[in-house]
VODODREN-475251 format. One record per atom (N, C-alpha, C, O): residue in one letter; x, y, z. Coordinates in steps of 0.05 Angstrom, whole numbers, plus 5000, padded with zeros to 4 digits. Example, Ala and Ser with C-alpha at 12.3 -4.5 7.8 and 13.67 -1.06 7.14 Angstrom:
a526448865156a524649105156a526449345156a528549345169s525749555142s527349795143s525850015157s526850235161
END
This chain:
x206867104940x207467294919x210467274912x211867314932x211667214890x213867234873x214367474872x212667604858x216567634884x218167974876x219167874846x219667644841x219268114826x220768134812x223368194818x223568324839x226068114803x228468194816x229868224787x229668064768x231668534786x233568634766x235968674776x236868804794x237068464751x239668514764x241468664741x240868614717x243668854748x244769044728x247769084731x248469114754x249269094717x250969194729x252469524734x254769614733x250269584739x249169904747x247269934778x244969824780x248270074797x246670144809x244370114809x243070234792x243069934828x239469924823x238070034832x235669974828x239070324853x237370514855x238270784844x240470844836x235470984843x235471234825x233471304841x231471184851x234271504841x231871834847x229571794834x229571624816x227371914840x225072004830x225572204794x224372164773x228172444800x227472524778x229572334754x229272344729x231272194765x232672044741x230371864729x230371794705x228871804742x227171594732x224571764709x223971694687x223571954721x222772184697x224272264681x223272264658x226672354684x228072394654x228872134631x229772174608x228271864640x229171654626x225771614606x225471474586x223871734617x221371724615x220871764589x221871984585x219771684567x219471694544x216471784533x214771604533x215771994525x212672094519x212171914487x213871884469x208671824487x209271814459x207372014441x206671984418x206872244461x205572494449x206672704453x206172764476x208072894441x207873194450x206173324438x205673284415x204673544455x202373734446x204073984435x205774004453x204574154418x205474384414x203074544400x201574464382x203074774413x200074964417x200275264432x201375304454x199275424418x198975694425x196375694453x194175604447x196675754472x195875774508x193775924498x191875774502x193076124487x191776374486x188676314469x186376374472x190776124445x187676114426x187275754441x184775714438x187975604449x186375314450x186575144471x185674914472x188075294495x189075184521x186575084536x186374854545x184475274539x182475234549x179675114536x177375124545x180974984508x178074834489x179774614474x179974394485x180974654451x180474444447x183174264447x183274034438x185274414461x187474294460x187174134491x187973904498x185674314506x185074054528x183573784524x183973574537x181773824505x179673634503x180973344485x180473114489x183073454461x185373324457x186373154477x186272904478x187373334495x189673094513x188072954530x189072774543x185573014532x184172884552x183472614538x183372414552x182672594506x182172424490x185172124486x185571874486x186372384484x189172184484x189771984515x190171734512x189772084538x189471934560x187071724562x187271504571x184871844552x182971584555x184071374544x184071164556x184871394525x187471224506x188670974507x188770774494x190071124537x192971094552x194871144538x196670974538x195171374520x197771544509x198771754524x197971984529x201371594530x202271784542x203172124534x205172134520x202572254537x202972574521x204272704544x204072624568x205172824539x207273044548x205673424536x205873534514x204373504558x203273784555x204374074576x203874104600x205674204563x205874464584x202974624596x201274714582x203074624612x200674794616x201875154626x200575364625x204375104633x205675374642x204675564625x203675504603x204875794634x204876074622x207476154617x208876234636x208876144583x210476154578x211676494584x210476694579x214076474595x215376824590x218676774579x220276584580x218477054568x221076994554x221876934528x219676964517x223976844504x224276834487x225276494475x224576384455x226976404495x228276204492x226075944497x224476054512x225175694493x224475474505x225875354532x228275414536x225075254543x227575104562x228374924561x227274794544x230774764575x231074584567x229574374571x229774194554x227574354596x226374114602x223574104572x222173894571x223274214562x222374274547x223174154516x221674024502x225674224509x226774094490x227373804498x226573614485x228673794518x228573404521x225573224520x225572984513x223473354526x220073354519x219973174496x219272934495x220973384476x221173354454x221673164434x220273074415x224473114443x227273004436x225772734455x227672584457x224272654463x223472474477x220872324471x219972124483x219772444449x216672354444x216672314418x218072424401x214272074415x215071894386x213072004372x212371844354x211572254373x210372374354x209172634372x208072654394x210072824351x208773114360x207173164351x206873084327x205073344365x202073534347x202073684349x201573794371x203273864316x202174134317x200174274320x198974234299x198874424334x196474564335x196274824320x195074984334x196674884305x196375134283x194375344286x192775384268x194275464304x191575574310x191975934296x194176004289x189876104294x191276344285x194076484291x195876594278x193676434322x195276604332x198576514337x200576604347x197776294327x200876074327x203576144329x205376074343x203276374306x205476414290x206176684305x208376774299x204876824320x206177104335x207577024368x208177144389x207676754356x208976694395x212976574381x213576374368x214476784389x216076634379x217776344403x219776224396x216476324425x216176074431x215375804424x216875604423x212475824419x211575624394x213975574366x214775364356x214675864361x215975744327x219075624334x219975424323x220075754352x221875524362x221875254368x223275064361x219375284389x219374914388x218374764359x219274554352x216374944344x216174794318x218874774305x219174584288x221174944310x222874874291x224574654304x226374574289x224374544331x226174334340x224474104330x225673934316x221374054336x220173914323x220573834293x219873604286x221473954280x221773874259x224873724253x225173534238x226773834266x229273814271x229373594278x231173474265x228173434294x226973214307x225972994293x226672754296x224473074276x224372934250x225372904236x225372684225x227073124226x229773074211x231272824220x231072594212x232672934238x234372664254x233972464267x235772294271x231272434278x230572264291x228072124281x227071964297x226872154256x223772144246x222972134262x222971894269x222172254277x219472254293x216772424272x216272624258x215472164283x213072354274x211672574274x210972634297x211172714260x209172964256x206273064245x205973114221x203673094269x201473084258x200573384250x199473394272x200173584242x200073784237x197073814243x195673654230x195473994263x192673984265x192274344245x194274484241x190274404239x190174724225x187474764230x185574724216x187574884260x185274964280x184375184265x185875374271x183575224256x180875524243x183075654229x183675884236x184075564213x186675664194x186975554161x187375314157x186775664149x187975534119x190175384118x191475414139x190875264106x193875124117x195675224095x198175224099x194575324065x196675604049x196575794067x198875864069x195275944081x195776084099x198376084119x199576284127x198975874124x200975764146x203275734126x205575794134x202975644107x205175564088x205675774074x208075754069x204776004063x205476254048x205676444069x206776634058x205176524097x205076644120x202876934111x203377154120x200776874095x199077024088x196777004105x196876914128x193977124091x191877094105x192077204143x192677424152x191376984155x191077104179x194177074193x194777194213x195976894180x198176894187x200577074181x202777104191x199177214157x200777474150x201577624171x203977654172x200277734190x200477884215x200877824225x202377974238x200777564238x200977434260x204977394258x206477444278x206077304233x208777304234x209977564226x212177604236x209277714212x210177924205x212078144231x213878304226x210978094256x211978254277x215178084286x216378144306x215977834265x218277704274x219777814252x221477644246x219978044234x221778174213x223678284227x223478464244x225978144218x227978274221x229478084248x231778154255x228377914258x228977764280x231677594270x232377634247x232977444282x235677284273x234476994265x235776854249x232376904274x231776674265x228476774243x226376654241x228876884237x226476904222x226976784201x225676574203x228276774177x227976564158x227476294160x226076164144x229276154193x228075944197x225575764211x224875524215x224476104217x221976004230x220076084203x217676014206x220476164188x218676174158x218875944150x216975794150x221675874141x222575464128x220575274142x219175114131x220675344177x218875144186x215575224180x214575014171x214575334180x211375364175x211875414147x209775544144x212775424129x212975254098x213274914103x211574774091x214774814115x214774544111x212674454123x211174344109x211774474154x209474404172x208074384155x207674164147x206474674140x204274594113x204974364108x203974184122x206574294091x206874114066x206373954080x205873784063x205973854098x206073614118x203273474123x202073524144x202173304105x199573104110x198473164139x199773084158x195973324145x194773404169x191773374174x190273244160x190973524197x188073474189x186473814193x187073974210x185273834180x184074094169x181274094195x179373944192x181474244214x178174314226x176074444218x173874434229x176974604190x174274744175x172474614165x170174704164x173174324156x170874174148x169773904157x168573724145x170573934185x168873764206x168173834225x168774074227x166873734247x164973804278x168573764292x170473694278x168973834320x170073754340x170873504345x173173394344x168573424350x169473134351x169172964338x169072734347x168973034306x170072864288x172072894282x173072704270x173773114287x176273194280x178272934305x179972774300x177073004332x179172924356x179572634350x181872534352x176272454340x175972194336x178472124315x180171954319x178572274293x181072264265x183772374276x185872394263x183772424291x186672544305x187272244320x189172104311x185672164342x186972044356x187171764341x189071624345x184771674320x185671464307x188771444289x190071234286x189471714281x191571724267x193671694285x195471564274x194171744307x196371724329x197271424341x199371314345x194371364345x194370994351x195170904332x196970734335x194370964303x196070754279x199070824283x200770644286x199671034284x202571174284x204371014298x206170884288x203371024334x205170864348x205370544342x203970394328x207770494357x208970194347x206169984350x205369964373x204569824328x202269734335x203669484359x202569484381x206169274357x206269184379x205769264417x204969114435x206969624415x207369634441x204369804449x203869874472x202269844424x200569864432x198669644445x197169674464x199069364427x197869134425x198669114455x197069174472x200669034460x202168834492x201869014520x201268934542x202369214513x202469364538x200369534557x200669654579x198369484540x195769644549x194069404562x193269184552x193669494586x191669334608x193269144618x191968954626x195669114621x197569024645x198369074666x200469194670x196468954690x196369074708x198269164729x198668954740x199869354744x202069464742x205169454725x207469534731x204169334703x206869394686x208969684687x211369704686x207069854689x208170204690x211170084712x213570024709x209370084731x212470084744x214769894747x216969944759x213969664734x216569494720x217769674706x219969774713x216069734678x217869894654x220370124672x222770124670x218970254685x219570524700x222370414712x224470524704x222570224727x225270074744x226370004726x228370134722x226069844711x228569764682x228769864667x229469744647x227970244664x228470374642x230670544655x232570634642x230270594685x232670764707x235170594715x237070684728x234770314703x237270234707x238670184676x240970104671x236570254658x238270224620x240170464615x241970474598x239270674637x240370884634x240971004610x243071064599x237671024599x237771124561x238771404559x237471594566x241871414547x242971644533x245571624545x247071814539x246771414565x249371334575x250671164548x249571014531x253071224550x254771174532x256570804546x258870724540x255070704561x256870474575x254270214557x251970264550x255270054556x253769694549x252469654572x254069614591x249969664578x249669514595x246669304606x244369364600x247569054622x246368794620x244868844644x245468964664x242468714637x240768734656x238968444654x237368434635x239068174676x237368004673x234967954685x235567974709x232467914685x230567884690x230267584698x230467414680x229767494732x229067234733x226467154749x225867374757x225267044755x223366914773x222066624760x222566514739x219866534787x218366214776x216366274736x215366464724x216766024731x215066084712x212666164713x211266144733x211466294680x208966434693x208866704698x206966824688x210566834713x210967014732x209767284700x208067464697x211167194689x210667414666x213667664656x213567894649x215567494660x218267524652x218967584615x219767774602x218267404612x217967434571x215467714556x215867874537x213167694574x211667864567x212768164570x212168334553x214868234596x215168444610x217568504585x217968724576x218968294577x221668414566x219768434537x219968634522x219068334535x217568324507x215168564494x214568584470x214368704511x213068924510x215669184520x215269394509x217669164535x218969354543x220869474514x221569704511x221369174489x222569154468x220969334452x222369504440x217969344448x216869484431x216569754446x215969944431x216969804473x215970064473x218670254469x218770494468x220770064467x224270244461x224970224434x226270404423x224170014423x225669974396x224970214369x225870214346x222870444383x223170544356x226170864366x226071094357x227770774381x229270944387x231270874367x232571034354x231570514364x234570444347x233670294331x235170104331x231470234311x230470174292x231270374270x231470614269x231870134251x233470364224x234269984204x233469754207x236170114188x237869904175x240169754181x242269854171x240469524196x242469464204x244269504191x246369594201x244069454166x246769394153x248869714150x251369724150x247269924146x248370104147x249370194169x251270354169x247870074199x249470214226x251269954230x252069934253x251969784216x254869624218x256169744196x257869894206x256369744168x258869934158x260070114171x262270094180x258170324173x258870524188x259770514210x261570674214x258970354231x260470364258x263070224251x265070284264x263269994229x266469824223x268470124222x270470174235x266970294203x268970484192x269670814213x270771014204x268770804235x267670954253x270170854281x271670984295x269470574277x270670434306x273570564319x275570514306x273770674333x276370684346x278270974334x280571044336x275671114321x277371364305x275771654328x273871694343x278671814317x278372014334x274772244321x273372214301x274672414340x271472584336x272172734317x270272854307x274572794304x275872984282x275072754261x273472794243x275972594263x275772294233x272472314235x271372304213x270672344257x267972234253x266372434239x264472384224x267672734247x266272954236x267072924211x264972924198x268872884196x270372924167x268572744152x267672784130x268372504173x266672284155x264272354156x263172264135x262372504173x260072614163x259172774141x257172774126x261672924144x261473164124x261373024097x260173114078x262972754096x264272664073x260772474056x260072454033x259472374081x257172204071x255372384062x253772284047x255072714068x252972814060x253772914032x252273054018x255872854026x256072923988x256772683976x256272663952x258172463988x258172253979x257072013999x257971994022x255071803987x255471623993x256471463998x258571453984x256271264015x258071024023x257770804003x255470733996x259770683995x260070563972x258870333972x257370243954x259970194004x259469904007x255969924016x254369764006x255470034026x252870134030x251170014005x249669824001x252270243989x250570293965x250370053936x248870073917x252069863942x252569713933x250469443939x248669323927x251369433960x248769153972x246069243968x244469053966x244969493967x242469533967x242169643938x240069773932x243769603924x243669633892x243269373886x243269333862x242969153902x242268893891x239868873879x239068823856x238768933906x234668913894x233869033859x232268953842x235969283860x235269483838x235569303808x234169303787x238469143818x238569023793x237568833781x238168773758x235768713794x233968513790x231268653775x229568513765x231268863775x228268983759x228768993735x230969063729x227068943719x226968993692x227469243682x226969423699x228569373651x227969673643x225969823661x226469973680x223369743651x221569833662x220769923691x219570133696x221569753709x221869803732x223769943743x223470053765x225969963727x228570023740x227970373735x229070523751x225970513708x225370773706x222870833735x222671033748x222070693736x219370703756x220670723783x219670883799x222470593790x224670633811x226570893820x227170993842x227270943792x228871233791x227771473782x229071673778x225171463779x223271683777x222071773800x221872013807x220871453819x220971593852x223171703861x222971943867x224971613865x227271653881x227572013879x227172183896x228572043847x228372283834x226872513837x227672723847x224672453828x222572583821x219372603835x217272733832x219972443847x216372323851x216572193884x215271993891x217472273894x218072123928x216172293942x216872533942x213472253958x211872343971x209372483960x207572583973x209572473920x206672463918x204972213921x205571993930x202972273914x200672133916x200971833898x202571793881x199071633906x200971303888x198371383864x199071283842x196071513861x194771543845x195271653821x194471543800x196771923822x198572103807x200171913805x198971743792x202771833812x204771693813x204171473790x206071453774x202271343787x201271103773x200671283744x202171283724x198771393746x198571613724x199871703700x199271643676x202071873710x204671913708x205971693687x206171673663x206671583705x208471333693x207371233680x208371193658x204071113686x202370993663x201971163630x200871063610x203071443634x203371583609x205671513594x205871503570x207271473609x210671423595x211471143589x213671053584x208370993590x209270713579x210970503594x212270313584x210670593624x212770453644x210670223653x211970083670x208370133651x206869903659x207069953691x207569763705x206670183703x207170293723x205170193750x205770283772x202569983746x201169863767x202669653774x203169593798x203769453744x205169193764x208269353774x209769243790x208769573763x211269593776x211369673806x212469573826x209969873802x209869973833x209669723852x210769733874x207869433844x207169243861x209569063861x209568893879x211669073846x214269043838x215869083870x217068933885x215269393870x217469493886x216969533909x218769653921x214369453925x213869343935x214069183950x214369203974x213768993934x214268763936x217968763945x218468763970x219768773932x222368853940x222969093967x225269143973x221569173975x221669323995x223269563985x225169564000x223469723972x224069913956x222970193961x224070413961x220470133966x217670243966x216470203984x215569983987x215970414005x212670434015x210570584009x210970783996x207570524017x205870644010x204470794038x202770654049x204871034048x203971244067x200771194076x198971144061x200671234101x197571214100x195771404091x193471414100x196571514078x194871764060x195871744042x196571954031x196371494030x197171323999x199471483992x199471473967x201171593999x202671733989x205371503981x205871333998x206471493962x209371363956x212871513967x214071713960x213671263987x214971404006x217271174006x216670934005x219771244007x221371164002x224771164020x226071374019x225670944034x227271034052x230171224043x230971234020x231071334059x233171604056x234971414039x234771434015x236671254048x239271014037x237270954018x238970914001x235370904007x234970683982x233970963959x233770963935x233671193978x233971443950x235971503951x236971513929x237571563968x240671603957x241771483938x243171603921x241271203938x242371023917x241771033892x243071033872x238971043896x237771103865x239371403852x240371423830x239271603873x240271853850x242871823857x243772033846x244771713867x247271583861x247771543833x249571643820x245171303820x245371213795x245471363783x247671383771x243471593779x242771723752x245571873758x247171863739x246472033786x249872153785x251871993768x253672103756x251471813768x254071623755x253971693729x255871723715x251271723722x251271703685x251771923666x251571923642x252772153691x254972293687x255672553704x254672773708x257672413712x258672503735x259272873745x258972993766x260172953714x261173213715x259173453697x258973693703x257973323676x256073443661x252873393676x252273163675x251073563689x248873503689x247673523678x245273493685x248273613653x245873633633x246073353612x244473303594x247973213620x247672953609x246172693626x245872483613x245472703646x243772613663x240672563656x239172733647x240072323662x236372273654x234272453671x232072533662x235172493694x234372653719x235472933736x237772963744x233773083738x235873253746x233573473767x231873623759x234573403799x232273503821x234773763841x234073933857x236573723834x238473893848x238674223839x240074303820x237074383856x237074713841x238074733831x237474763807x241974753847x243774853827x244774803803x245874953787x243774453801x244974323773x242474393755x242774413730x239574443766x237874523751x237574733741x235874763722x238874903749x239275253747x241375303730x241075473712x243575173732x246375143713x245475043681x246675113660x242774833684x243074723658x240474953647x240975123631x238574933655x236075233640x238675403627x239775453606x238675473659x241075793654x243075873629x243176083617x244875593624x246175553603x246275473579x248075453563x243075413578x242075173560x244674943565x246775083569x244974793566x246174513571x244774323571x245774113580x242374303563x240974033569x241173833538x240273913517x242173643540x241073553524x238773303514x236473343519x239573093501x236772923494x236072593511x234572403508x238972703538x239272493557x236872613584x236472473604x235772823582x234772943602x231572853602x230372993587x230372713611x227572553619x226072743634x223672773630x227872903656x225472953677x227073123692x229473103697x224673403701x227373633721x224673653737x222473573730x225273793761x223973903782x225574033782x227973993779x223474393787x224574573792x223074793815x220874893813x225274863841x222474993861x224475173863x226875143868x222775443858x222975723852x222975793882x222376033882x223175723902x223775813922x226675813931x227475973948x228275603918x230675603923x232475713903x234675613897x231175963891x232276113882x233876333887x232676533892x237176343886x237276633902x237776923888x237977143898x237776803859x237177053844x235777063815x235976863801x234777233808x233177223789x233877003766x236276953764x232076843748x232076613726x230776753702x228476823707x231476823677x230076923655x230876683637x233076623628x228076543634x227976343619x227576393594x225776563592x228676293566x226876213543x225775993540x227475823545x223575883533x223275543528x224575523507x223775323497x226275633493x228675423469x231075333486x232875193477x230875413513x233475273529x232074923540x233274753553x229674903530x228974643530x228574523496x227174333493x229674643478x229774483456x232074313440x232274263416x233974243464x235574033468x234273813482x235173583480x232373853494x231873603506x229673423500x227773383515x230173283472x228673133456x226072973476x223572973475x227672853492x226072613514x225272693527x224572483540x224372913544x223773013567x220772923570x219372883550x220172913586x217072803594x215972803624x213972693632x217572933637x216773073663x217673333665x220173333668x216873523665x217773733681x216173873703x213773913701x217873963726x215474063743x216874343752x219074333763x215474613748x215974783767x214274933776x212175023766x215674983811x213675003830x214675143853x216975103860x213075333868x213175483880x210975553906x208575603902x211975553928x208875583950x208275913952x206175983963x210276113939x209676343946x208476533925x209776593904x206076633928x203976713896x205577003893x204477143876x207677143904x209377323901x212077283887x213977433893x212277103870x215076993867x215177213835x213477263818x218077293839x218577493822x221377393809x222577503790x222077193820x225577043806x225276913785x227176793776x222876903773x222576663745x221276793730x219276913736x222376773706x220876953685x221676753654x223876743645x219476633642x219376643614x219076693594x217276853593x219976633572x219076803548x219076553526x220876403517x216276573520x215576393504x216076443484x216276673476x216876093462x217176163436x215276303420x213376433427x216376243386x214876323370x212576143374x210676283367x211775963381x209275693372x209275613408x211175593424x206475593409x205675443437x204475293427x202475363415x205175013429x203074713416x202674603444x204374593463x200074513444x200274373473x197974223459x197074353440x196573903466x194573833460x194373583468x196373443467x191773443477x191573193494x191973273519x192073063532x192373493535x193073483558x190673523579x188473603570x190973483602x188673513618x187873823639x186173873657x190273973627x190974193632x187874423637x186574423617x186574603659x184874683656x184675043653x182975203645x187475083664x189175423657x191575393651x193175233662x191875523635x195175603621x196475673633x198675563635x195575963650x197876213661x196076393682x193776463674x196876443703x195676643705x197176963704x199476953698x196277213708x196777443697x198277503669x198277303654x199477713660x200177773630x203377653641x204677673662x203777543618x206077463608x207877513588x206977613567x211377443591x211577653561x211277393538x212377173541x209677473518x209277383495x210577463474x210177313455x212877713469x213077833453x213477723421x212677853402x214877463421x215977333405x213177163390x213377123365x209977033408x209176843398x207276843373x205977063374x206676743358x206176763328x203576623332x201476733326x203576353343x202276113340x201776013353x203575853359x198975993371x198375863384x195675643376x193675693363x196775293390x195875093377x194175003409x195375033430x191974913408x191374783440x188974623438x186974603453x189674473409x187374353403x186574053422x188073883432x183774083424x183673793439x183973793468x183673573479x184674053487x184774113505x182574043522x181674243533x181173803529x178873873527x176973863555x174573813557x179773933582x178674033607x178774393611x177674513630x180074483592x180774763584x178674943587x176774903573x178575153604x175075243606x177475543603x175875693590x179175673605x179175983587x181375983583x183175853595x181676133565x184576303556x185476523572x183776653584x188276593574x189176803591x189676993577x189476993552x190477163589x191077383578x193277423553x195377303553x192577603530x194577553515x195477763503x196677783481x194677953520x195078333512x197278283502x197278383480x200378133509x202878143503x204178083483x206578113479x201577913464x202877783443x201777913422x199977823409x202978153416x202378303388x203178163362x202178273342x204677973359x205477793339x203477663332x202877603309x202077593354x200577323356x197977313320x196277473313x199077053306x197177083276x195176903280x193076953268x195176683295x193876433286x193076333325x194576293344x190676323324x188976113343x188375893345x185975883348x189475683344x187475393350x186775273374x188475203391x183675233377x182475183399x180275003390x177975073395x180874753374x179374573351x178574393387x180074363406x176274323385x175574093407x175874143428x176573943441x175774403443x176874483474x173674493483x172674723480x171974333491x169674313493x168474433518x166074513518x170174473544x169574573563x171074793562x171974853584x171574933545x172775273538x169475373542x167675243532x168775663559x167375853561x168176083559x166376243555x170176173561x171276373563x172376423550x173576223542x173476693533x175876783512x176477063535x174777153550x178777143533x180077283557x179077593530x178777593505x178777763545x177578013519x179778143500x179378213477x182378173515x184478153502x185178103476x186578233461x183577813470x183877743440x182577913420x182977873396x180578133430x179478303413x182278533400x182078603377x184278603413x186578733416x187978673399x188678873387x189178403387x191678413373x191278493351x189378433338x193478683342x192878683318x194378573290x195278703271x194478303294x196078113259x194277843271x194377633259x192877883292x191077563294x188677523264x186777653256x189777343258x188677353227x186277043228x183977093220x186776793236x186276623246x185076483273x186476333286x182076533282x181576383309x179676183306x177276253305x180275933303x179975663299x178475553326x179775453345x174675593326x173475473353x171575183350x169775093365x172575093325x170974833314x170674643342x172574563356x167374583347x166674393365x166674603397x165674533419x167774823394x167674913425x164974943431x164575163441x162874783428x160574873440x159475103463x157675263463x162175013485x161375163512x160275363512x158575473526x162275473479x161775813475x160475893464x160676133461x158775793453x156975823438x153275973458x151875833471x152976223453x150676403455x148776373437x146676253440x149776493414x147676573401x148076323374x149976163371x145976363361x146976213329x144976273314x142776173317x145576433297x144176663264x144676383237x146576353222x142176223239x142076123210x140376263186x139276153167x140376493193x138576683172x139876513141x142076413135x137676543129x138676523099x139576243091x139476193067x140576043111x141075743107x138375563098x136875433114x137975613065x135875523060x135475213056x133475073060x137975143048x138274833045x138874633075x139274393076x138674843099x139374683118x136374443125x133974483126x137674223129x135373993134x134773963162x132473953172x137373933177x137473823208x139773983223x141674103211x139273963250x141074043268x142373903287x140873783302x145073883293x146073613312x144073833338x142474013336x145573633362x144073633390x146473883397x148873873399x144274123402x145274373416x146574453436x146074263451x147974593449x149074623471x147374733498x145474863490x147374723518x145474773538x146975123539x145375253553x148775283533x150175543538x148175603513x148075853516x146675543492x145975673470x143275873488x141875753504x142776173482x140776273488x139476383476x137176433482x141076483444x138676653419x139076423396x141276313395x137476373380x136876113349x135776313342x133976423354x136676393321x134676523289x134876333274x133876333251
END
C-alpha cells in the first residue's frame, strides 16, 4: 500500500474541531421545528443523504432571540439553502433571522436559494397576509421588523416549489432534482463513489486553512496511478464555487486595492456602489459594441428593464417593438451577455448590468428624464412627479413599494413621452395607498391583450371618452361611478366582454355606448317587426330569448 503524503507549509496537524469548521455543507435546511421537524423536513434530509449531499440540519430546540454563531458560519458555509415556509415560519423570530442572513448570503456570496411553501400560499408569505398575517404580526414594533418583512417579500419572489399541488413525494423527488442540478455538476460527477476520498478532502482542506489570510502551497506526491490528479481534481470542483466570479474584475480591482490602507478600501467601496469602474466597464463594453441597433436595444432593455422575467415574455415584448428579439436573444447568448435560468428565466451577470445601465446613464448624465430608460425610484419619481419626461424616454419601471410618500399622478405627465413603449407599475402589497391617478380626458387603449382595466373606483373626474375597441381578451368593465363626464363608450370587437359593471346605468351625459360584435353579451334578441330580414349570421352560445 502507497500512503498518501501532504506536504504544506503549514502545520500538518489539526484538531478534530478545526477540521469541522473548514467543513463545507452543500445544503442548509432552514425550517420551523414545530410545524415539519418531525415529517417532512426530516424525510427531506433523509432524501438528500441518500444523495450523498452533504446538508447541514439543527435538530436543537431553539431558545432565545439571537441565532448562534455556529449557526451563522452553517450558513455562510453552504452552497445552497432551503427555505421551508411552513405556516408557522414567520412567528419564530429565529427562523426570520436566519432567513435574513440567508439571503444576505446571497447577496454577497450567491449562494443559492430554494424556497419550499409547505401548505402556504407563497402571496401569503410575500404580502404577510392570509395565514401569515398572524403569524408575523406579533413581530410589530420589533427593531428588525421591516427587515424581516423585506426578507419574506423577496424569499416569495424567489422561483420555488409550491406543495399544494403535488403528493410528498413528488414534491421531495423535484426538490432534490433541483439541488443536484444546482450543485457544481463536476464535483457532483468526480466525487461521488470514491472510495475513502472524504478523508483525503478532510486532511487537505485542514491544512488550506479556508478563511486564513496567508498563500499557501500544498503538494501532493506518490507512484503513478495512485490517484493524485483525480484527488486534486475533484477537490478543485468541490472549492471553486467559493472564488469563481470574473477574473478580470478581481485583477483591476485588486491592482487598484494593492498595498492601500482599510480607510482607501472602504472609500473605494463606497465609491463602486455609485460609480463604476471604468476600466472594468470598458473591456466588457466590447462584446456590446459589436451588436447591431437591434441588439444593442434587446441588451439594454434586459439589463434595464427586463432582468429575471421570463425568456417567453421577454421575446414577446421585444418581438412587439420590432427588435427581431428570437435571433437576438440567441445573439446574446451566444456573446455570453445572457443567461437563460432553469425556469427559463433571462438572467444576467451583476458587472455586465452595471454596464449596460452605465450606458443608458451616460446619455444623460444629469437630466433623467432625458434618458431611454429609467428603473431608479428616485429618478422615476422626480420625472412622473415633475413631469420631466421627455420623447427620449422608451421605458420606466415603477414599484410602489419603494415609495416613501404619497405619488398623485396625472397621465398628461406622460404626454411628453412620445416613444415610450414599456411601462410597468407594480406593487406586492393589495393595500398600497401612495399612488393615485387621475385619468385624462380620453382613455384609448386597443389591440391589447389586456383582460381588466382597474380594479375598485377610481378618480375619473376629468374622463369624457372612453375608446377600447378590439380589446378582445377583455371580459368586463370596471367601475365607473366616478366618471360623471363620461359621454361616449367604445367597446367595437371586445368579443370576450360579458360583463358591463352596473354603474354605467348611473352616468348621467353618457350619450354613446358602442357594443358592435360583443356577442358575449348578448341574452336576449327582439326581431319583432324585421320583415325583410332573410338570414341570420351564426349566434352566440350566451343568447337565451329569440323573438
Amino acid at each position: 500500500m502507497v500512503e498518501l503524503q501532504i506536504i504544506s507549509d503549514v502545520a500538518s496537524s489539526s484538531n478534530s474541531s478545526s477540521m469541522v469548521s473548514s467543513k463545507k455543507y452543500e445544503v442548509f435546511l432552514s425550517f420551523r421545528g414545530e410545524d415539519t421537524r418531525m415529517n417532512f423536513t426530516s424525510h427531506l434530509h433523509e432524501a438528500l443523504k441518500k444523495k450523498e449531499v452533504e446538508t447541514f440540519i439543527d435538530y436543537e430546540l431553539r431558545k432565545g432571540d439571537e441565532i448562534s454563531p455556529a449557526l451563522i458560519q452553517a450558513i455562510e458555509n453552504s452552497l445552497v439553502s432551503i427555505v421551508i415556509l411552513s405556516p408557522n415560519y414567520a412567528s419564530s423570530k429565529w427562523c426570520l433571522e436566519e432567513l435574513s442572513k440567508i439571503l444576505e448570503c446571497r447577496k454577497k456570496q450567491g449562494q443559492m436559494v430554494i424556497p419550499v411553501f409547505y401548505n402556504v400560499d407563497p402571496s401569503h408569505v410575500r404580502r404577510q397576509s392570509g395565514s401569515y398575517e398572524q403569524a408575523f404580526a406579533k413581530h410589530k414594533g420589533q427593531s428588525n421588523y421591516n427587515k424581516w418583512k423585506a426578507a419574506l417579500n423577496e424569499i416569495a419572489n424567489l422561483a420555488g416549489w409550491d406543495s399544494r399541488n403535488r403528493t410528498e413525494s413528488e414534491l421531495l423527488k423535484e426538490i432534490i432534482g433541483d439541488v443536484l442540478q444546482k450543485l457544481t455538476p463536476s464535483y457532483q460527477n468526480q466525487h461521488k463513489g470514491l472510495v475513502g476520498i472524504e478523508d483525503s478532502y478532510e486532511e487537505i482542506e485542514s491544512l488550506l486553512k479556508i478563511g486564513s489570510t496567508k498563500v499557501i502551497t500544498i503538494g501532493i506526491w506518490g507512484m503513478g496511478g495512485i490517484g493524485k490528479t483525480t484527488l486534486a481534481t475533484a477537490l478543485y470542483a468541490r472549492l471553486s464555487p467559493w472564488f469563481e466570479g470574473i477574473p478580470l474584475a478581481l485583477k483591476v480591482l485588486g491592482a487598484s486595492l494593492h498595498r492601500r490602507s482599510e480607510e482607501v478600501w472602504e472609500s473605494e467601496l463606497r465609491k463602486l456602489q455609485k460609480i463604476p469602474n471604468k476600466q472594468i466597464q470598458n473591456i466588457l463594453k466590447l462584446s456590446y459594441d459589436g451588436l447591431d441597433h437591434s441588439q444593442k436595444n434587446i441588451f439594454l432593455d434586459i439589463a434595464c428593464l427586463l432582468k429575471g422575467e421570463g425568456k417567453d415574455l421577454v421575446t414577446s415584448l421585444l418581438e412587439a417593438c420590432g427588435f427581431f428579439a428570437i435571433s437576438g436573444i440567441e445573439v446574446l447568448l451566444d456573446r455570453a451577455l445572457i443567461t437563460i435560468s432553469n425556469y427559463n428565466s433571462i438572467e444576467m451577470h451583476d458587472l455586465i448590468q452595471q454596464m449596460g445601465q452605465e450606458i443608458v446613464h451616460q446619455e444623460s448624465i444629469k437630466d433623467p428624464g432625458r434618458r431611454s430608460r429609467l428603473w431608479k425610484h428616485d429618478e422615476v419619481y422626480e420625472v412622473l412627479k415633475y413631469n420631466k419626461g421627455t420623447d427620449d424616454v422608451e421605458g420606466i419601471i415603477l414599484n410602489l413599494d419603494t415609495l416613501t410618500e404619497d405619488l398623485c399622478l396625472s397621465f398628461d405627465c406622460l404626454a411628453k413621452m412620445d416613444n415610450m413603449r414599456f411601462l410597468k407599475i407594480h406593487t406586492e402589497y393589495s393595500n398600497q395607498n401612495k399612488f393615485n391617478v387621475s385619468l385624462p380626458h380620453e382613455l384609448h387603449m386597443s389591440l391589447s391583450k389586456v383582460k381588466r382595466l382597474w380594479d375598485g373606483v377610481q378618480d375619473l373626474s376629468n374622463l369624457k371618452t372612453i375608446i377600447l375597441d378590439d380589446l378582445l381578451e377583455l371580459i368586463e368593465i370596471p367601475d365607473l361611478s366616478m366618471a360623471k363626464k363620461l359621454e361616449h363608450i367604445s367597446l367595437i370587437r371586445c368579443i370576450s366582454l360579458c360583463e358591463l359593471h352596473p354603474s354605467i346605468t348611473f352616468l348621467p351625459k353618457l350619450t354613446n355606448l358602442w357594443l358592435d360584435q360583443c356577442l358575449s353579451l348578448l341574452i336576449e334578441l327582439d326581431l319583432e317587426n324585421c320583415q325583410k330580414l332573410v338570414s341570420l349570421p351564426q349566434l352566440p352560445p350566451s343568447l337565451k330569448v329569440l323573438n
